[in-house]
Structures are given as structure tokens and as C-alpha cells.
C-alpha positions as CSV (number, residue, x, y, z in Angstrom):
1,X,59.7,60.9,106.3
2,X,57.4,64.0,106.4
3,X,54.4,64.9,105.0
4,X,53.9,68.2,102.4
5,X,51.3,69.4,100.7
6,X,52.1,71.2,97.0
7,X,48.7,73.3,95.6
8,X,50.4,73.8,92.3
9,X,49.3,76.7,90.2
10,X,46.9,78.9,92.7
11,X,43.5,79.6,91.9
12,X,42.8,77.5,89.0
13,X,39.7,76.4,90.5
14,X,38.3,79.5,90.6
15,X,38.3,79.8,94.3
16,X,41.3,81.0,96.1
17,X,39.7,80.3,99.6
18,X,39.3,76.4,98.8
19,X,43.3,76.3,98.2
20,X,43.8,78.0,101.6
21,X,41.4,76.1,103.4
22,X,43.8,73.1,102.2
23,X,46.5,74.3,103.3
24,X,45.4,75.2,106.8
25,X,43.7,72.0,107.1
26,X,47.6,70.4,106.1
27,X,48.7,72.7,108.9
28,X,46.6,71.3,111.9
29,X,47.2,67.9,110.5
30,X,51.2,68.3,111.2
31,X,52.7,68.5,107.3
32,X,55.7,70.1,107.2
33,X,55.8,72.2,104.4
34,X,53.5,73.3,101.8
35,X,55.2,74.0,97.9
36,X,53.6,76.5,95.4
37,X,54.3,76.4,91.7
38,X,54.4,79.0,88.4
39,X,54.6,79.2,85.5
40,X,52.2,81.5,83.5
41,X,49.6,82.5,85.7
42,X,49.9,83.0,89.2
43,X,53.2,84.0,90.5
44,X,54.6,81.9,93.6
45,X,55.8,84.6,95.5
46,X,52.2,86.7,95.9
47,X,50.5,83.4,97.0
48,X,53.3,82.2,99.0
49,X,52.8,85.5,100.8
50,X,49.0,85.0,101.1
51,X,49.7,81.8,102.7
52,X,52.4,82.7,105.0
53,X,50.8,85.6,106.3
54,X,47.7,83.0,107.0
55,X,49.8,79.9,108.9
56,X,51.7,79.6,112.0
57,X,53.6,76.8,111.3
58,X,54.1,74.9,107.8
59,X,57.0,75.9,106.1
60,X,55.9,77.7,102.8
61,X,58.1,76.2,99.8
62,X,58.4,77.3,95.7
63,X,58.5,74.7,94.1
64,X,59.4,76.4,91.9
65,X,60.9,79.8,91.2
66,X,61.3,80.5,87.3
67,X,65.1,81.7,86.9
68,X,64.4,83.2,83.5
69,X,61.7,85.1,85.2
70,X,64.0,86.4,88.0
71,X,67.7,88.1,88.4
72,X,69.2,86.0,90.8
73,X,69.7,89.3,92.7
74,X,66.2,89.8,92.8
75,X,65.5,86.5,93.8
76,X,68.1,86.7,97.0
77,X,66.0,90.0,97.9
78,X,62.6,87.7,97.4
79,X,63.6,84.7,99.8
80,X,65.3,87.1,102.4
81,X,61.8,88.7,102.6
82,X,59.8,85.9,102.5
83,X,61.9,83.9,105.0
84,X,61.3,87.4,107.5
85,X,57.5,87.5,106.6
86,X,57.2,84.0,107.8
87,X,60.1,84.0,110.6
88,X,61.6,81.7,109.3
89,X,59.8,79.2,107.2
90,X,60.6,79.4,104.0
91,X,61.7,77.0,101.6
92,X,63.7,78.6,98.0
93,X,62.8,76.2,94.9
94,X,64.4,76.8,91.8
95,X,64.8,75.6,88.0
96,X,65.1,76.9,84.9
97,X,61.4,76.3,83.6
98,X,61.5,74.6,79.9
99,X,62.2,76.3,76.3
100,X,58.9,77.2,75.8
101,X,57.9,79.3,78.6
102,X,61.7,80.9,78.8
103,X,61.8,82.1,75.6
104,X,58.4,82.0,74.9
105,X,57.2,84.2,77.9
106,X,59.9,85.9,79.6
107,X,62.3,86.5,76.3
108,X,65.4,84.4,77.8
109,X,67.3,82.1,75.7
110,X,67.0,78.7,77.1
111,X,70.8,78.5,76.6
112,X,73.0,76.4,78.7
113,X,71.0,75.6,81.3
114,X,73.9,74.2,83.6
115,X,76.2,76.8,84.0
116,X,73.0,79.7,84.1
117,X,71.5,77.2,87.0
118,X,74.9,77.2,89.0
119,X,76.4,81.1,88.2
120,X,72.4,81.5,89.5
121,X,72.6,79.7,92.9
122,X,76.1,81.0,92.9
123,X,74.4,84.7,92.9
124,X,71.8,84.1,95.4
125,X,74.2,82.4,98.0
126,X,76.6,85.2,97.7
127,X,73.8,88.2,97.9
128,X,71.9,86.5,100.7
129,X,75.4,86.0,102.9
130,X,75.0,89.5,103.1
131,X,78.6,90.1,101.1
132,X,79.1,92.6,98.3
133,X,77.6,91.2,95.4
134,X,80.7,90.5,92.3
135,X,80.4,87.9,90.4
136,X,82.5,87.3,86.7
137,X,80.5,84.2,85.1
138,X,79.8,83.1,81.6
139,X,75.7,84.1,82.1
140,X,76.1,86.9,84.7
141,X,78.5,89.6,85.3
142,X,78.1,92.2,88.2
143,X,78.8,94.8,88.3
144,X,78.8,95.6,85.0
145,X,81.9,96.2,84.0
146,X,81.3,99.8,81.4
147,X,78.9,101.5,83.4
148,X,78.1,103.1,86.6
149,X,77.2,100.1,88.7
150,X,78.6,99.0,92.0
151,X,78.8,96.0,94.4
152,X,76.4,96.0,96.9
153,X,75.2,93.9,99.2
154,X,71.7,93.3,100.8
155,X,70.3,95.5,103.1
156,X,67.9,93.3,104.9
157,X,69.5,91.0,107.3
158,X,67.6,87.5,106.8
159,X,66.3,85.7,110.0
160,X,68.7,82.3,109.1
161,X,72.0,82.9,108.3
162,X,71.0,79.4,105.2
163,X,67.7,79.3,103.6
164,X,67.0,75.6,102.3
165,X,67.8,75.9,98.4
166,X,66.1,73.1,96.1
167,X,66.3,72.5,92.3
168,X,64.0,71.1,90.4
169,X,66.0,68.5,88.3
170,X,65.4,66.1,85.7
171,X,68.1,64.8,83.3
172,X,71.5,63.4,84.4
173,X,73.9,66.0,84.6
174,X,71.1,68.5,86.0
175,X,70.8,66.2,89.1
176,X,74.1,66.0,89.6
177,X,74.2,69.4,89.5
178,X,71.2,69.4,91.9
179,X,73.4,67.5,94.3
180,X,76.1,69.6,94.4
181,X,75.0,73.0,94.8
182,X,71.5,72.5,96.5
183,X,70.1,71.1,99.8
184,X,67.3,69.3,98.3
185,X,65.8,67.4,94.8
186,X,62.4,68.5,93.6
187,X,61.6,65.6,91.7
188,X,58.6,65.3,89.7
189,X,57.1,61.9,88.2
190,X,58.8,60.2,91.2
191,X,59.1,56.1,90.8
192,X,60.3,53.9,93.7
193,X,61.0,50.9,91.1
194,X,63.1,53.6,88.7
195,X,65.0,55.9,90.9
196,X,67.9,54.4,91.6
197,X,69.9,55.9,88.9
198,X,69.1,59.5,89.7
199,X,69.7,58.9,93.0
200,X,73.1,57.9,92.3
201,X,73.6,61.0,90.1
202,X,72.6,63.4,93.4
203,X,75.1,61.2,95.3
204,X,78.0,62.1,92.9
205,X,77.0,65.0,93.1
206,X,77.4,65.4,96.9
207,X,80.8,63.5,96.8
208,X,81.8,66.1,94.3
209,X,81.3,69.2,97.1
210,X,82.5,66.5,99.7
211,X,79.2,65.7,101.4
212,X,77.2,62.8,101.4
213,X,73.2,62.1,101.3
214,X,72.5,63.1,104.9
215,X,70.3,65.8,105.5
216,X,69.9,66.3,101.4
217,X,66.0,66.4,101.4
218,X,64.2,64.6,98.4
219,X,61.1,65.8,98.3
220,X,59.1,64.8,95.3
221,X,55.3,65.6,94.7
222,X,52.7,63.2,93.9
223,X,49.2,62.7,93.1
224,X,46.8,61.5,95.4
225,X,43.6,59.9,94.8
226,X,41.7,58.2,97.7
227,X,39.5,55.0,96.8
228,X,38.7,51.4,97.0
229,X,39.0,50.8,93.4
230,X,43.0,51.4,92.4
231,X,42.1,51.5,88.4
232,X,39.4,54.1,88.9
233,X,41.5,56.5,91.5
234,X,44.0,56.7,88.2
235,X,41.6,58.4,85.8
236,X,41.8,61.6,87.4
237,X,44.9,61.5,87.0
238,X,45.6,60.7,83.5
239,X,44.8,64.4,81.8
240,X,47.8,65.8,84.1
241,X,50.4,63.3,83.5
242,X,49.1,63.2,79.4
243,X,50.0,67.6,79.7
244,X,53.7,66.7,81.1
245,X,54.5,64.1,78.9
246,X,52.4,65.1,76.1
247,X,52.6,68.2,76.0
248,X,55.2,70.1,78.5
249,X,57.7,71.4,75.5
250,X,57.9,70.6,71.5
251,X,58.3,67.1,69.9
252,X,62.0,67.6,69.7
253,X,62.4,68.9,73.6
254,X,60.2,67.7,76.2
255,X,62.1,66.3,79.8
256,X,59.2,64.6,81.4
257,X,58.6,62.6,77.8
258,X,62.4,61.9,78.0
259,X,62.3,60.7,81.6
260,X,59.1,59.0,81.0
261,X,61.5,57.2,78.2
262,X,63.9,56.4,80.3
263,X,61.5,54.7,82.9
264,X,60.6,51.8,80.5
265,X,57.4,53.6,79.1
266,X,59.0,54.7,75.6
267,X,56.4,53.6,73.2
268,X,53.6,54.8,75.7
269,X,55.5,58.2,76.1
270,X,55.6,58.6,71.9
271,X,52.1,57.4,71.6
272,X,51.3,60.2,74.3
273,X,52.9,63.0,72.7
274,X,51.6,62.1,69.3
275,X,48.0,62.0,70.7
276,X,48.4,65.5,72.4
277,X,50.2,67.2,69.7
278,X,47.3,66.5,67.6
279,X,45.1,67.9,70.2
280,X,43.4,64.5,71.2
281,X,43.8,65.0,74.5
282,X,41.5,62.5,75.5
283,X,43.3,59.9,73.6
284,X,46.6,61.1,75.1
285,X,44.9,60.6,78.4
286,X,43.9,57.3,77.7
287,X,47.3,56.3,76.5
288,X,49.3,56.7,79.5
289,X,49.8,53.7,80.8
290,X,48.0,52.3,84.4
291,X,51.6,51.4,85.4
292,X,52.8,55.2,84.9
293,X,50.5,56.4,86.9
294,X,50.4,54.1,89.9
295,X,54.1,53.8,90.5
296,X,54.3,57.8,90.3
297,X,51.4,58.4,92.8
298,X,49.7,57.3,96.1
299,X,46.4,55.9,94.8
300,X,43.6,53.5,96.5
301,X,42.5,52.7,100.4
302,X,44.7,54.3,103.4
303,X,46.4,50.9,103.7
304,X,47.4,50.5,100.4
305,X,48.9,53.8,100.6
306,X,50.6,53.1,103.5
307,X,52.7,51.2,102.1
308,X,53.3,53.0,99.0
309,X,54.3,55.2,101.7
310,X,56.9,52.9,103.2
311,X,58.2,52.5,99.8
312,X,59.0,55.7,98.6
313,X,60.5,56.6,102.5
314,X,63.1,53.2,101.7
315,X,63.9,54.9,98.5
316,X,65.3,57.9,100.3
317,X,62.5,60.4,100.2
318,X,62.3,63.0,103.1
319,X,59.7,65.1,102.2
320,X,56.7,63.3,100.8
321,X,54.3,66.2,99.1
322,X,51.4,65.3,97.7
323,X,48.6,66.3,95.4
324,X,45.3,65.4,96.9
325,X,42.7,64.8,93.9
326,X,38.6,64.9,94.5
327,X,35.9,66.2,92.8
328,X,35.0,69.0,95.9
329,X,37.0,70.7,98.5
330,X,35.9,68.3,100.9
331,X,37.1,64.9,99.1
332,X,40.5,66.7,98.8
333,X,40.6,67.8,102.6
334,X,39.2,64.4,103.5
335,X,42.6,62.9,101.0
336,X,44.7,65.0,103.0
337,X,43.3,63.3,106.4
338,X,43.8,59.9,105.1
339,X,47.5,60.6,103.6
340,X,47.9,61.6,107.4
341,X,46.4,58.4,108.9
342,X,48.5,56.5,106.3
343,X,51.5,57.7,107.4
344,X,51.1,57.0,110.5
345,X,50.2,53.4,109.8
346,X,53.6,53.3,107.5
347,X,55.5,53.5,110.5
348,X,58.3,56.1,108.6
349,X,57.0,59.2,110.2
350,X,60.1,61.6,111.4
């Protein structure tokens, strides 16, 4: 298992030059990739840039790409380019965002999500093997067929002839999905004790395009707090996993509610929404269970995240990113250097 390090939406602390500091410290300490997220403030691709441009040797990741906000054309022409800026160390993340941020902020219908997720990855794979791009799907048609338009093909030659392709996945049928058409799982709210099922759905879902789980990365981010007292490390985390499942999406559609559901936490999850939907959001903080949040992130002393560590490695996880909490830039650096010490004590290091 490897280590990653995912900075989430850039700059929200005010200080660009504290997030790249993280990420170069991630860099001397040997993690393998670092992810970058979006999804109404800073764009991935400008920071992932940034960092690329700044680095040597981590792999720069999206995790992930908006397909509403993006032809899948355009997004071919992105990763191409940012797998040249960075010779090669770039990681395409993709999912379809929720309802509220498609329609709400880029005018797309969040309409079958399936088949626009694989005619999608169907679009990039064809335009970044460097063949003429036709394609005659339900979502997306090119070239037009009335107009003027013609298959092309890309004009930049990319510096691997595959660029590791991940989805972001959540409900049944989208992991599946996930297993068949990409290289690796994005999860997010990631439980050793409640995973079995999903993994199982990515498995058909490799048998289906006749692999199997090797070399499939799972690659889930989680929180990490650093501390001797395991109740306390969780109250930083409480306000972020009260937004998801409080308040990621409307009463009637919101995934990380549903999977929180599905996990055993129902009444908590409701209790949750209904708190943060009222705009209580301390009491929506307050209401997600300590359970939730330990089994979904690396929280207490290096050794008992160590063998968190071990834990989520024997439930299949390759790439381990985390999301180092602290109050300064130094308690998040110094998180960092204990999540490195930790896996080292775990004994799963790759």
C-alpha cells in the first residue's frame, strides 16, 4: 500500500503557499501521488499545474474532474497536457459531481448518470489513443451529424500511450461501472468493517471486461487527525462529514447520506440531514456518530494508526490518501510525518 496526500479544494485557507508547502513536504517523505478536488471554486486543473510545475516526483491526481463541467474531448486534450507538463505523472479522476452543482452551476441535466459516465470515458479513451474522434451514443454524438464538423484526432502525442483513469463512485451500479471501465475506485467515506459489498460490485465489474482485481487501484481519502486522545482527534472532523452527509445534495438526493444509510448509521444519517437542512450545523456536527468518523479515518497516536493502516491495506486499498487535519501548517506537516512513520510500522508498505 502507498501513501497519497489529497489537498481538497485549493486555497481555502487563505494561503496557497501552506498547501504547496504540504505537498512538497509529502514529496520528500515518499507519497505517491497527491489528488486535487473541484467543485465551485478552484478549478483542479490550474492547481494541478501549479503543483506539477513545483514537484519532481509525486504523481499529481484529480480527484476529481467535473464531467458536466467538461466535454469529454476537452478533457482528453487536458490530461494529455498535463501528463506532458509533468512527464508523465498524472493521474485522470472523474465523476459526474451531484444534481446540485450540475444543474445548478454548469446548466447540465444530471440525467442518466451511467451511460453519460461511460459514452464519457468512452470519448476520452478514444481521443487520447490518438484515433479520429466518432462516436454515436445516447449523450454524445460527434461529429455532429447536420453541420460542418469533422473527426479529428488529437494533435499532441501524450508521453504514455494509458493514462490511469479513476471514478469517483458511490452507489451500486456506479461501482460496477467503475470496475469496468476504469483503472481505479475513488472512494470517499471509506469503512474497513463496511466495504465488502462495494468491493464485490468493482469485482463484477472487472469480470464483466474480463479482468480481475489486480493492479485495479483503490484509493480512498481519509481524514487524519494526530493525537493521544481518539474522541478528541474526531471533533475536527465532525463539520466535514455533517456537510457530506448533511448537506452534499437535497433531502430527496444526497449519495453520501445514502451510503452513510447503508453502513448501519441510518437514523444518525437522518438526524444529520435534518439538523443541517435547518442550518444547525453545529447540531449536525454533533450528531454524527463517533463510530462514523473513526471507522472512516486514521485518528489517534502513530501506532494506533498503524494499524488502522494494516486494516484498510487487508481490505484491498492501494493507495491510501489522506487528509491531514491541525490547527497550523506545522501540525498538518508534522500529521503527514507521522502517517509516514505509521506506515512504516504497519508493515504494508509497497
Amino acid at each position: 500500500m502507498r501513501l497519497g496526500l489529497n489537498v481538497g479544494y485549493w486555497g481555502l485557507r487563505g494561503d496557497s503557499g501552506q498547501d504547496l508547502a504540504l505537498v512538497q513536504e509529502a514529496e520528500r517523505l515518499g507519497f505517491a501521488t497527491v489528488w486535487v478536488a473541484e467543485a465551485y471554486g478552484s478549478d483542479a486543473v490550474s492547481v494541478l499545474s501549479w503543483i506539477a510545475a513545483q514537484t519532481t516526483s509525486i504523481d499529481v491526481g484529480s480527484a476529481i474532474l467535473q464531467i458536466p463541467a467538461r466535454t469529454p474531448a476537452m478533457t482528453a486534450m487536458t490530461a494529455a497536457t498535463l501528463d506532458t507538463l509533468s512527464q508523465g505523472r498524472f493521474r485522470l479522476g472523474l465523476g459526474v459531481s451531484g444534481p446540485q452543482v450540475s444543474e445548478g452551476w454548469h446548466g447540465v441535466r444530471f440525467a442518466k448518470p451511467l451511460a453519460r459516465t461511460r459514452e464519457y470515458v468512452d470519448v476520452v479513451n478514444l481521443a487520447l489513443s490518438r484515433q479520429r474522434v466518432e462516436y454515436h451514443g445516447s449523450t454524445y454524438e460527434l461529429p455532429l451529424p447536420d453541420g460542418p464538423g469533422k473527426a479529428l484526432h488529437l494533435m499532441l502525442h501524450p508521453v504514455r500511450e494509458h493514462i490511469p483513469l479513476y471514478l469517483a463512485a458511490i452507489g451500486p451500479k456506479n461501482l460496477e461501472l467503475c470496475g469496468e471501465i476504469a483503472d481505479g475506485w475513488l472512494p470517499v467515506f471509506f469503512a474497513t468493517g463496511h466495504v465488502d459489498d462495494s468491493v464485490d460490485r468493482i469485482r463484477a465489474g472487472r469480470a464483466k471486461a474480463g479482468k480481475d482485481l489486480t493492479g485495479f487501484d483503490i484509493a480512498p481519502t481519509v481524514p487524519l487527525v494526530v493525537g493521544d486522545d481518539v474522541a478528541a482527534c474526531a471533533d475536527p472532523v465532525r463539520s466535514y462529514a455533517a456537510l457530506y452527509v448533511g448537506g452534499m445534495g437535497s433531502r430527496e438526493q444526497n449519495f453520501y447520506n445514502a451510503l452513510a444509510t447503508r453502513m448501519g448509521f441510518g437514523d444518525a444519517a437522518v438526524e444529520v440531514q435534518n439538523r443541517y437542512l435547518a442550518k444547525d450545523y453545529d447540531g449536525a456536527a454533533a450528531a454524527v456518530p463517533q463510530e462514523f468518523i473513526d471507522a472512516t479515518s486514521l485518528l489517534g497516536p502513530v501506532e494506533r494508526i498503524a494499524e488502522r493502516m494494516a486494516d484498510f491495506a487487508a481490505a484491498g486499498v492501494g493507495t491510501l490518501s489522506v487528509s491531514p487535519f491541525g490547527d497550523t501548517p506545522e501540525q498538518r506537516i508534522d500529521a503527514l510525518r507521522v502517517a509516514a512513520q505509521a506506515l512504516e510500522k504497519s508493515g504494508v508498505a509497497s
